[in-house]
C-alpha positions as CSV (number, residue, x, y, z in Angstrom):
1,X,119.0,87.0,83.1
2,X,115.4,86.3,82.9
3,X,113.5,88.0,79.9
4,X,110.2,89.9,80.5
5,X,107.3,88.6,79.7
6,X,103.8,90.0,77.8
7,X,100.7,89.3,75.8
8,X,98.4,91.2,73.9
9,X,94.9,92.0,74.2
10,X,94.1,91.4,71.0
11,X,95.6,88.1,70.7
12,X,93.1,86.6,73.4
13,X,90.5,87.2,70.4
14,X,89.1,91.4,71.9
15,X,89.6,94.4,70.2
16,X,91.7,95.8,72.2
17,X,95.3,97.3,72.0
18,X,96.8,97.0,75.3
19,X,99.7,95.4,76.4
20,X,100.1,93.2,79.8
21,X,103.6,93.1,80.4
22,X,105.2,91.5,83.5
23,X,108.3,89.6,84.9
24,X,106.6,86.3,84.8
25,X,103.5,84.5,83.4
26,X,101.4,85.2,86.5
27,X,101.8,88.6,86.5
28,X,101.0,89.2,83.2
29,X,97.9,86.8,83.5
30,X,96.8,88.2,86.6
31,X,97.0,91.8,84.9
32,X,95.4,90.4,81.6
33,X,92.7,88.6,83.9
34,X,91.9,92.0,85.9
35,X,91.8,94.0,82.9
36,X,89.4,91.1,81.0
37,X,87.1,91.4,83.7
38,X,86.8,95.3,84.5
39,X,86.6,96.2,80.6
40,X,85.7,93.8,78.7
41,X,82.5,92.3,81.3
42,X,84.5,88.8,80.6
43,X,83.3,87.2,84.0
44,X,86.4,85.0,84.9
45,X,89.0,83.1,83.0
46,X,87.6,80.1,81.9
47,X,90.6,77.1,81.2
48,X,90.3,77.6,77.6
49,X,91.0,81.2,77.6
50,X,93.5,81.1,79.9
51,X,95.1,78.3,78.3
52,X,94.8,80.8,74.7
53,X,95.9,83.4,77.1
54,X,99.4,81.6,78.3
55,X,99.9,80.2,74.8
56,X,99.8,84.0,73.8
57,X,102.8,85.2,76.4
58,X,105.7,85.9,74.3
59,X,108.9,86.8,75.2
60,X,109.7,90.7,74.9
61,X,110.6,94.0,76.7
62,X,108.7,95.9,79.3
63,X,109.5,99.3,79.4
64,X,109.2,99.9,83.6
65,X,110.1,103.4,83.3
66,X,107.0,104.4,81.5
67,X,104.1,101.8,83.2
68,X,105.2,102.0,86.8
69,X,104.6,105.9,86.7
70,X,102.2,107.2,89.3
71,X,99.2,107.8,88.1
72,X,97.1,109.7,89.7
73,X,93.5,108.3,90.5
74,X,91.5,110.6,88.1
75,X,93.1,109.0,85.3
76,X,93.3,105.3,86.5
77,X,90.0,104.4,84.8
78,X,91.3,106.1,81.3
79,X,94.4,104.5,82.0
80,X,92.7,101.0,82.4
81,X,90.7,101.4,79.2
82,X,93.2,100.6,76.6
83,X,94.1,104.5,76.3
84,X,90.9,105.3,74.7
85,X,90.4,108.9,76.7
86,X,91.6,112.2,75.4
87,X,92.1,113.5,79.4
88,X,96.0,115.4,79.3
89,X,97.0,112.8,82.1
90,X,96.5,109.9,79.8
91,X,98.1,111.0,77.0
């Protein structure tokens, strides 16, 4: 059985708490890549930080049950944002 996959915000080098967590190394860089651009302003993964990015990718436990929740589209941008809003939905 194949073991999830995630990566840290904070180890790319960003002050930031949030957690990509996939099934593979592409989804996890894909989410990582998304969230890099729409928070941070990072314009594109250059090959050295997606080369720091995959070096990153450990080996752990994604809990589906709590991040494939609907979430409703008020709270997407909160939700996006490393948890950072006090809105009930994203708590």
């Amino acid at each position: 059985m194949d073991k999830d996959k995630e990566l840290y915000c904070r180890d790319m080098g960003l002050n930031c708490d949030l957690m990509f967590c996939g099934k593979t190394e592409e989804e996890v860089l894909n989410k990582a890549s998304e969230h890099a651009q729409a928070i941070h302003g990072i314009k594109g993964f250059s090959q050295d930080l997606y080369d720091k990015a995959r070096a990153a990718i450990r080996v752990g436990y994604c809990d589906y049950g709590d991040t494939e929740k609907m979430i409703s589209e008020e709270c997407s941008e909160c939700y996006e944002s490393c948890f950072e809003c006090d809105d009930e939905c994203c708590s």
